[in-house]
VONU-389075 format. One line per field, with one value per atom (N, C-alpha, C): residue in one letter; atom name; x, y, z. Coordinates in Angstrom, 3 decimals, decimal comma. Last residue first. Layout:
BEGIN
r: [A ...]
a: [CA ...]
xx: [X ...]
yy: [Y ...]
zz: [Z ...]
//
This chain:
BEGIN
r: [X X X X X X X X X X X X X X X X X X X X X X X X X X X X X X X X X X X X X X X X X X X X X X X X X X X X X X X X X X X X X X X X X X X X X X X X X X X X X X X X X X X X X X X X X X X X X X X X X X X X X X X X X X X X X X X X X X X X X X X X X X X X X X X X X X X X X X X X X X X X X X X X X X X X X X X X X X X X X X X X X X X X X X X X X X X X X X X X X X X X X X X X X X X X X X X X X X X X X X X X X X X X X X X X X X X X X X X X X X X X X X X X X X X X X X X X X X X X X X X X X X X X X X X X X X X X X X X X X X X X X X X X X X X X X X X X X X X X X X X X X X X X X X X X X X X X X X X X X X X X X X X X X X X X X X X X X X X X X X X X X X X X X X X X X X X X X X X X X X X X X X X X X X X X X X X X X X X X X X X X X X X X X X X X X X X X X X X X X X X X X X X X X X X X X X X X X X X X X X X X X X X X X X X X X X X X X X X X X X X X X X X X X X X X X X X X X X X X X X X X X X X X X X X X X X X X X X X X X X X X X X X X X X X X X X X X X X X X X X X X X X X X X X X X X X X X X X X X X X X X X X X X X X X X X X X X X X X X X X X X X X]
a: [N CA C N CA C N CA C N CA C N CA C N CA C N CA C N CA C N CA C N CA C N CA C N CA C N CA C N CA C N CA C N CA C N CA C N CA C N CA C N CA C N CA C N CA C N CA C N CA C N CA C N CA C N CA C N CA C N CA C N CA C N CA C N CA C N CA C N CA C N CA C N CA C N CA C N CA C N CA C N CA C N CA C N CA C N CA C N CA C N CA C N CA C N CA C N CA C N CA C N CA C N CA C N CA C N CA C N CA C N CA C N CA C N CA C N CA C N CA C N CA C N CA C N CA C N CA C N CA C N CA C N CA C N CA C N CA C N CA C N CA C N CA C N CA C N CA C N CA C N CA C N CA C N CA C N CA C N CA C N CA C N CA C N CA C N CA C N CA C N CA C N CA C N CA C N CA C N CA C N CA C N CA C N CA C N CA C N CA C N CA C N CA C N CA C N CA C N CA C N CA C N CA C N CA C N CA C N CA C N CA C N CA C N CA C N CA C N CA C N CA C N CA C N CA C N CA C N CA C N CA C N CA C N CA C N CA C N CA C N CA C N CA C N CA C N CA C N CA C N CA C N CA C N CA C N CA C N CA C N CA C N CA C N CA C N CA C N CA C N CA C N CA C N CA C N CA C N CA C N CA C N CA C N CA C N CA C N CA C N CA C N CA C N CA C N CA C N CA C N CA C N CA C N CA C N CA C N CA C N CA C N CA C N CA C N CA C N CA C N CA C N CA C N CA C N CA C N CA C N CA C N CA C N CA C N CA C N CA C N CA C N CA C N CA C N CA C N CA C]
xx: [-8,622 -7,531 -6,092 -10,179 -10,660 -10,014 -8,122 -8,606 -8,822 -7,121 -8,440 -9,177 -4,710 -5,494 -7,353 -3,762 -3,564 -3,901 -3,832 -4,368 -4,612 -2,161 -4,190 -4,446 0,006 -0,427 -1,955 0,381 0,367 -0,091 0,228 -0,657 -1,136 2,866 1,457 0,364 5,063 4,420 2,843 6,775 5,823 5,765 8,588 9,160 7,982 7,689 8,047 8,801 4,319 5,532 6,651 1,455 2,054 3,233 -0,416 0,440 1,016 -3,977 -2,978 -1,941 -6,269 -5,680 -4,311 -10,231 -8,938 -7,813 -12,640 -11,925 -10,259 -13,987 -14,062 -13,695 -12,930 -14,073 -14,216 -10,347 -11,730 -13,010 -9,154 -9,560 -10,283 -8,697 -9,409 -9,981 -6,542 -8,091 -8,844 -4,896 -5,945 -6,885 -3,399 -4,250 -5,233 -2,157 -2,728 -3,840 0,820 0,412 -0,924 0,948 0,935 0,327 0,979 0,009 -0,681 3,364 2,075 0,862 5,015 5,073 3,624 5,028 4,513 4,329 5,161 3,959 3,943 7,462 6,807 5,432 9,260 9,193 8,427 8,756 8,153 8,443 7,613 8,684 8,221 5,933 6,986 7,884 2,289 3,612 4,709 -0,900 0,123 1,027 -3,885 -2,909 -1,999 -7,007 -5,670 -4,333 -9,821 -9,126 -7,789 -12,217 -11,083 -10,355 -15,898 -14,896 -13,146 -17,666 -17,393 -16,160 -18,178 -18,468 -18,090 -16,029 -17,719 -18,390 -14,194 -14,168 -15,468 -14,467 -14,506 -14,642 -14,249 -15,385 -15,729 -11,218 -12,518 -14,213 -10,230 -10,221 -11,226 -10,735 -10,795 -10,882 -9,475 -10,542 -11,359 -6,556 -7,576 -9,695 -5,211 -5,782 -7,022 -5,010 -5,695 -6,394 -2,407 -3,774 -4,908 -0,672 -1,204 -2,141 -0,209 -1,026 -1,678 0,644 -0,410 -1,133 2,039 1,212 0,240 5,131 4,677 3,187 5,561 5,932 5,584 2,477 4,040 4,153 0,520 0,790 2,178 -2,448 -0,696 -0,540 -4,226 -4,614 -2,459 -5,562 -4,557 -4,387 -8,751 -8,134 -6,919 -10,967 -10,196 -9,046 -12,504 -13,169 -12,160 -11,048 -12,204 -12,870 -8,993 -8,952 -10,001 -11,071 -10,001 -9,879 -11,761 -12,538 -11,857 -8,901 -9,846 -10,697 -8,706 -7,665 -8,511 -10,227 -10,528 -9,777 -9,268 -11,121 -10,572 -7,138 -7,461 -8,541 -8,399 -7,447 -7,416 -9,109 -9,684 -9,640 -7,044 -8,049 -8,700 -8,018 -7,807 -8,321 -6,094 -7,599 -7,313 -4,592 -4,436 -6,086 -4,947 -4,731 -4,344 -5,039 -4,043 -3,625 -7,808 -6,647 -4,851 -9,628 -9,467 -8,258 -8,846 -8,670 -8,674 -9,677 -8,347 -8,017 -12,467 -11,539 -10,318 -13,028 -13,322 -12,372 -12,540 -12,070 -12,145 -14,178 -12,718 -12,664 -16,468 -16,454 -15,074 -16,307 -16,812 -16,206 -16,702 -14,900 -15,253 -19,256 -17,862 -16,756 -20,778 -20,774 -19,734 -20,148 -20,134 -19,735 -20,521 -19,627 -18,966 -23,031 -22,230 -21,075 -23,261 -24,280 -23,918 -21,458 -21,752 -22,515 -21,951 -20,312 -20,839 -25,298 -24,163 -22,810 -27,942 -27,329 -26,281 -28,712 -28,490 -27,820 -28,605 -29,542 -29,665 -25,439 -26,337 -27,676 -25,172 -24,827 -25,423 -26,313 -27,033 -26,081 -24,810 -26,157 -26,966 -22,274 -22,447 -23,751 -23,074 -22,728 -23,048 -23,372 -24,201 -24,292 -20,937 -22,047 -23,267 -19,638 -19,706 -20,152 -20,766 -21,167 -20,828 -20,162 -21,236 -21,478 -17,381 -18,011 -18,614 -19,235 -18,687 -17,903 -20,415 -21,508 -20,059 -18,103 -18,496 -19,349 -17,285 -16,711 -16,856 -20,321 -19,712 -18,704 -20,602 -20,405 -19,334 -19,995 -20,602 -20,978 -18,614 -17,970 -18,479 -21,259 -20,066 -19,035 -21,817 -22,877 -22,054 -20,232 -20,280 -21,415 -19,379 -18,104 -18,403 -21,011 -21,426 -20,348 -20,083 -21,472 -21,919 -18,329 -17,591 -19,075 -19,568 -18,727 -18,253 -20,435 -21,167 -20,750 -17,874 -19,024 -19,707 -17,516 -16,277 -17,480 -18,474 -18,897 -18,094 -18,109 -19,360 -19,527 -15,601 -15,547 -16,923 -16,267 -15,675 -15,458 -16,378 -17,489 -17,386 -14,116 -14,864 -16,532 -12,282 -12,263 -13,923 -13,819 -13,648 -13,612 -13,173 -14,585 -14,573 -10,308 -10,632 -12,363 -10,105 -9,240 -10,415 -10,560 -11,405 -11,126 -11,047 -10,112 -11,004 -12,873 -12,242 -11,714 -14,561 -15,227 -14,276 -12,750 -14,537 -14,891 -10,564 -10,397 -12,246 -11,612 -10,827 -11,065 -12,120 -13,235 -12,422 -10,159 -10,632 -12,123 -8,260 -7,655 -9,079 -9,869 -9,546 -8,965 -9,205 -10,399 -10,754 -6,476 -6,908 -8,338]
yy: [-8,655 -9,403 -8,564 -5,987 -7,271 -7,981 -3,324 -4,247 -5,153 -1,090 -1,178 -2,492 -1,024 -1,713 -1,427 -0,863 -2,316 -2,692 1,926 0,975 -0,714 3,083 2,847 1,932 2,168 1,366 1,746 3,739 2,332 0,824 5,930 5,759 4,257 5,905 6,072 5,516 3,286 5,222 4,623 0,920 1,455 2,632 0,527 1,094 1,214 -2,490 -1,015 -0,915 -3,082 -4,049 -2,777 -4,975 -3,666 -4,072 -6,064 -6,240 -5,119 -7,611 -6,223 -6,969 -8,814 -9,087 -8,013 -8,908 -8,399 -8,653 -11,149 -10,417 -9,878 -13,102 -11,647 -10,705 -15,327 -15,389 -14,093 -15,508 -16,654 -16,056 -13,817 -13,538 -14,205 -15,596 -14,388 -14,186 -17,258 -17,669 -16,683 -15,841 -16,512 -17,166 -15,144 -14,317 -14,714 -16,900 -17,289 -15,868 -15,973 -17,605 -17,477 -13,628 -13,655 -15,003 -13,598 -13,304 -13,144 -14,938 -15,950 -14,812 -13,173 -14,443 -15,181 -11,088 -10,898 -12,528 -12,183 -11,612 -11,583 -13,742 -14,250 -14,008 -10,814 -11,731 -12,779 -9,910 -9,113 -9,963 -11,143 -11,535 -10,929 -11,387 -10,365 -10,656 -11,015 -11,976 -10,954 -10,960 -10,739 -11,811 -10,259 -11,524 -10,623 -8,460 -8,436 -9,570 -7,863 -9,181 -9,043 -5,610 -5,745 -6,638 -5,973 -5,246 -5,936 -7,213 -6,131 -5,081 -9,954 -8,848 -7,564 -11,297 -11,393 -10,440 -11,802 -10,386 -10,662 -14,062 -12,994 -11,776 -16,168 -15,769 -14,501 -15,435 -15,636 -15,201 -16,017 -14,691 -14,653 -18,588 -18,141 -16,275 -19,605 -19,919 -18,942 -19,233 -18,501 -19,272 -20,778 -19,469 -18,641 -22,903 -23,007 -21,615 -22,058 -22,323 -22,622 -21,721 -20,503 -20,665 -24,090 -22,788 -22,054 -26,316 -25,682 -24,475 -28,253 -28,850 -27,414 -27,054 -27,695 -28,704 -26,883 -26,571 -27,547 -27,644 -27,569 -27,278 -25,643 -26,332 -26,767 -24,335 -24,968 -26,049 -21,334 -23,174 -23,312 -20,274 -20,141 -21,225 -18,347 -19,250 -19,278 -16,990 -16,398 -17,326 -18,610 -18,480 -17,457 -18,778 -17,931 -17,431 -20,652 -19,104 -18,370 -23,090 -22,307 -20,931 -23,144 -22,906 -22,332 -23,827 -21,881 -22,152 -26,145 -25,074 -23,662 -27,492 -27,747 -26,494 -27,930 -26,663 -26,271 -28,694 -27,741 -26,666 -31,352 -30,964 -29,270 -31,813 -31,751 -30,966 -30,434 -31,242 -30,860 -28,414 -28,229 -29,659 -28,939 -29,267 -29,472 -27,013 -27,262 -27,849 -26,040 -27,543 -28,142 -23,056 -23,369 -25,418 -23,062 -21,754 -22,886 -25,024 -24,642 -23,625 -25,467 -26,196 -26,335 -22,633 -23,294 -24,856 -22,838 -22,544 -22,085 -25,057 -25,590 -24,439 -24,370 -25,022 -25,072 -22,196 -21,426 -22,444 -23,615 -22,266 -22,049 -24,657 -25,362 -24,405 -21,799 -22,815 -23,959 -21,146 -20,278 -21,457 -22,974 -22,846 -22,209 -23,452 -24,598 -24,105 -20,273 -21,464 -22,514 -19,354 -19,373 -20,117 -19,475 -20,139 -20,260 -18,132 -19,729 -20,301 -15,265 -16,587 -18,214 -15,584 -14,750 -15,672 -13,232 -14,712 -14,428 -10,927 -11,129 -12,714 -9,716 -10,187 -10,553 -9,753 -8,268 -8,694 -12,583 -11,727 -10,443 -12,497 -13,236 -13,117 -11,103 -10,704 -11,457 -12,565 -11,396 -10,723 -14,503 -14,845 -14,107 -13,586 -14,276 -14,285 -12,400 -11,222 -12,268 -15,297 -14,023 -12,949 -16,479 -17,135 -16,122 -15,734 -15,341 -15,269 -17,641 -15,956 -14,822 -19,425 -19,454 -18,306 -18,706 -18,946 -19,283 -18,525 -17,746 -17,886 -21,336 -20,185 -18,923 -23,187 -22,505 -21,784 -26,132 -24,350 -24,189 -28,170 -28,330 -27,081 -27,984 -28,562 -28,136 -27,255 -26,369 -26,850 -30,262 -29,277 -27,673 -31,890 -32,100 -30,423 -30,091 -30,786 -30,547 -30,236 -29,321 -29,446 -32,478 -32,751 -31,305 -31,161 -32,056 -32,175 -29,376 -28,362 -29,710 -31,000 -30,064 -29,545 -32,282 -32,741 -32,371 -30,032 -30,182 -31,138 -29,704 -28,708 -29,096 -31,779 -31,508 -30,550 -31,285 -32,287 -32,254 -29,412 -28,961 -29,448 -31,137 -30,582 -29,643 -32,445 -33,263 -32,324 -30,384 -31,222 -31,881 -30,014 -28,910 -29,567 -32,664 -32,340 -31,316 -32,397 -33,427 -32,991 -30,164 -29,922 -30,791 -31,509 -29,964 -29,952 -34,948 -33,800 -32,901 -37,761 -37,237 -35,565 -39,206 -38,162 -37,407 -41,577 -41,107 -40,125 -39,990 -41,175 -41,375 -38,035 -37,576 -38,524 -39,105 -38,556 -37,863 -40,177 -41,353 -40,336 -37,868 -38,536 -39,712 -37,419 -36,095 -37,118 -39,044 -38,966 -37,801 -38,427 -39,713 -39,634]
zz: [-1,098 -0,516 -0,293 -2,106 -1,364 -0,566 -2,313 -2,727 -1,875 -0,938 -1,750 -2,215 -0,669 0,478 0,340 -3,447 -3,107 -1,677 -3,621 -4,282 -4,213 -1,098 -1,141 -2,178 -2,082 -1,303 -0,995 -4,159 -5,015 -3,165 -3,375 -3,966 -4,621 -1,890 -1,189 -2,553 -3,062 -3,382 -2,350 -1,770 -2,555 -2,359 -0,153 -1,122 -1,908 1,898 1,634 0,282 0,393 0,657 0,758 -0,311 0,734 0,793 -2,393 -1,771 -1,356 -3,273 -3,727 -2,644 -5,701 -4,597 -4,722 -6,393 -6,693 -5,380 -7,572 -6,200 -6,544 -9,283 -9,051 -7,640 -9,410 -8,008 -8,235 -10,251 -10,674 -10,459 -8,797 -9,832 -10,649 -6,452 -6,513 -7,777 -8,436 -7,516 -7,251 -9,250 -9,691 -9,425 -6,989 -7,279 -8,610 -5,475 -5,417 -6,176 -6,069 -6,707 -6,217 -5,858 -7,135 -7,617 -2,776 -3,260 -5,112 -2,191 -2,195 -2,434 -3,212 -3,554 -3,359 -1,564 -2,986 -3,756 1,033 0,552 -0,768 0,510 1,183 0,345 1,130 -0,419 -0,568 3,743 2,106 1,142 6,544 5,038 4,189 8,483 8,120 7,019 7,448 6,895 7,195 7,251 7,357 7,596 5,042 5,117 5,961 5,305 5,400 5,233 3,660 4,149 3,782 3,421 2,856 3,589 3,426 4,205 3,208 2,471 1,777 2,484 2,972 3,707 3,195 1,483 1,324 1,397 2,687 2,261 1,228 4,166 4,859 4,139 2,596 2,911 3,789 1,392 0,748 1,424 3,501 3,111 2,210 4,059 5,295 4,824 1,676 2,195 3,055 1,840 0,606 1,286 3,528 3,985 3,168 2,036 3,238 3,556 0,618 -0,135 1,318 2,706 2,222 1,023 3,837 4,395 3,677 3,165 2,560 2,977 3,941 4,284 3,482 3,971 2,626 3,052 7,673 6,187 5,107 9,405 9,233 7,519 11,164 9,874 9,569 13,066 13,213 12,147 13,262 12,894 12,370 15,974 15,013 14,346 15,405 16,627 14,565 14,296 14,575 15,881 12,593 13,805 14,418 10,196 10,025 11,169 11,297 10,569 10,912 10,861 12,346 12,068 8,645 9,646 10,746 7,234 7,219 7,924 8,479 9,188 8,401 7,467 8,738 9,139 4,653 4,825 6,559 5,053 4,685 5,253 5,382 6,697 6,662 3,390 4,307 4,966 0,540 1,475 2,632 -2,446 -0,638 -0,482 -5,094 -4,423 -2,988 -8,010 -6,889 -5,488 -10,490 -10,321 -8,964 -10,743 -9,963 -9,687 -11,571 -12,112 -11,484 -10,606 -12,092 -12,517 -8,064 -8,898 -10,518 -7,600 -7,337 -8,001 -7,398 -8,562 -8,425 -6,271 -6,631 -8,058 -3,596 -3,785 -5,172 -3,511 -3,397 -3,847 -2,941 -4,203 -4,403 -0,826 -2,225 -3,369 0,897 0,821 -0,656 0,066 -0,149 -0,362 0,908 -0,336 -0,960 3,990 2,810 1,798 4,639 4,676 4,054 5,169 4,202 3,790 7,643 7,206 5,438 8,732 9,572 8,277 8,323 7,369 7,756 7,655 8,319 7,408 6,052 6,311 7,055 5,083 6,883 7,263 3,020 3,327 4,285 2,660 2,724 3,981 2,462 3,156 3,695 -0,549 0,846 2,246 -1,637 -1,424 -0,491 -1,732 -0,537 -0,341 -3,103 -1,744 -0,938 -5,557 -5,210 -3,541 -5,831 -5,870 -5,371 -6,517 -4,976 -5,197 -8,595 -7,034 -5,812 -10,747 -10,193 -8,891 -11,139 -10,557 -10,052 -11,660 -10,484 -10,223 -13,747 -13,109 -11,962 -15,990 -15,578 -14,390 -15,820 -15,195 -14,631 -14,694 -16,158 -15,067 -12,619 -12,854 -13,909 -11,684 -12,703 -13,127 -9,153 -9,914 -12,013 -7,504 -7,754 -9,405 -7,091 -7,871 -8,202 -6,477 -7,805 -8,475 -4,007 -4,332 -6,441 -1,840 -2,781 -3,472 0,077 -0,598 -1,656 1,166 0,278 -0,682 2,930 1,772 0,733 4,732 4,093 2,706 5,734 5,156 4,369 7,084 5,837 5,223 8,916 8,195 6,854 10,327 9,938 8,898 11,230 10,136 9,545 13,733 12,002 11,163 15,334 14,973 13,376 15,334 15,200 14,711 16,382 15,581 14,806 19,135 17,869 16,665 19,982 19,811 18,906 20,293 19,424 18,951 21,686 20,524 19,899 24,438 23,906 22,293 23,876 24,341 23,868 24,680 23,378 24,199 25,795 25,243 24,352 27,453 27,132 26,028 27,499 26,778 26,446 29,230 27,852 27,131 31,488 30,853 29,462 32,444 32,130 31,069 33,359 31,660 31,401 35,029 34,022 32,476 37,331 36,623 35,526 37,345 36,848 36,295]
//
């Protein structure tokens, strides 16, 4: 009893997460017009931009905003597609490494481009898995214009490739 009266007080473990990751969506909505107003090229720019302030010691926390702004914004130019909220809220999840729960046609897999985005910042290579091989090639063809907005190349592993055609495609960023 006194467990549910301090929930109804203060809101659940989930709801406060929640609630602290709407902060950050905040953040990322308020860089919405100044992203928006980027030449194509100059939002290209934006991840040699990113990862130098990466290099530089910034970390993903602090990167954040400007990345998911950034994904959003050319996904909306390649794909006419605009993460909501709920969106950003689930690549934060992602990104923290917790599992973010979606039901079908809510968007995962534009959700996820977020969460890979800022990760392969880092210069390290951002895995997707999926046991469905038709799945993978599928959502990695629909979303490889986004990468490719963003100067990031995106590959697929799928059996029956040649060795060579799978270093090539775990070479790449996404």
């Amino acid at each position: 009893m006194l467990n549910a009266l301090f929930t109804k007080l203060f809101g659940s473990r989930n709801d406060r997460i929640v609630k602290k990751m709407g902060k950050a969506v905040e953040k990322i909505n308020a860089l919405e017009d100044t992203i928006k107003a980027f030449s194509d090229d100059d939002l290209k720019a934006q991840t040699a931009k990113l990862r130098q302030r990466y290099e530089d010691g910034e970390t993903f926390d602090d990167l954040l905003p400007e990345a998911f702004a950034t994904v959003r914004e050319a996904s909306v130019r390649t794909l006419g597609l605009r993460h909501y909220d709920v969106q950003m809220i689930g690549g934060i999840v992602l990104h923290e490494g917790m599992i973010s729960e979606m039901k079908t046609g809510e968007g995962k897999t534009l959700m996820a481009t977020l969460a890979c985005y800022l990760n392969a910042l880092s210069g390290n290579s951002v895995h997707v898995v999926t046991v469905n091989d038709y799945l993978a090639s599928r959502d990695a063809d629909w979303m490889r214009p986004i990468y490719h907005a963003l100067d990031m190349e995106v590959g697929v592993v799928v059996p029956g490739m040649t060795h060579d055609a799978k270093r090539a495609a775990y070479a790449c960023e996404v």
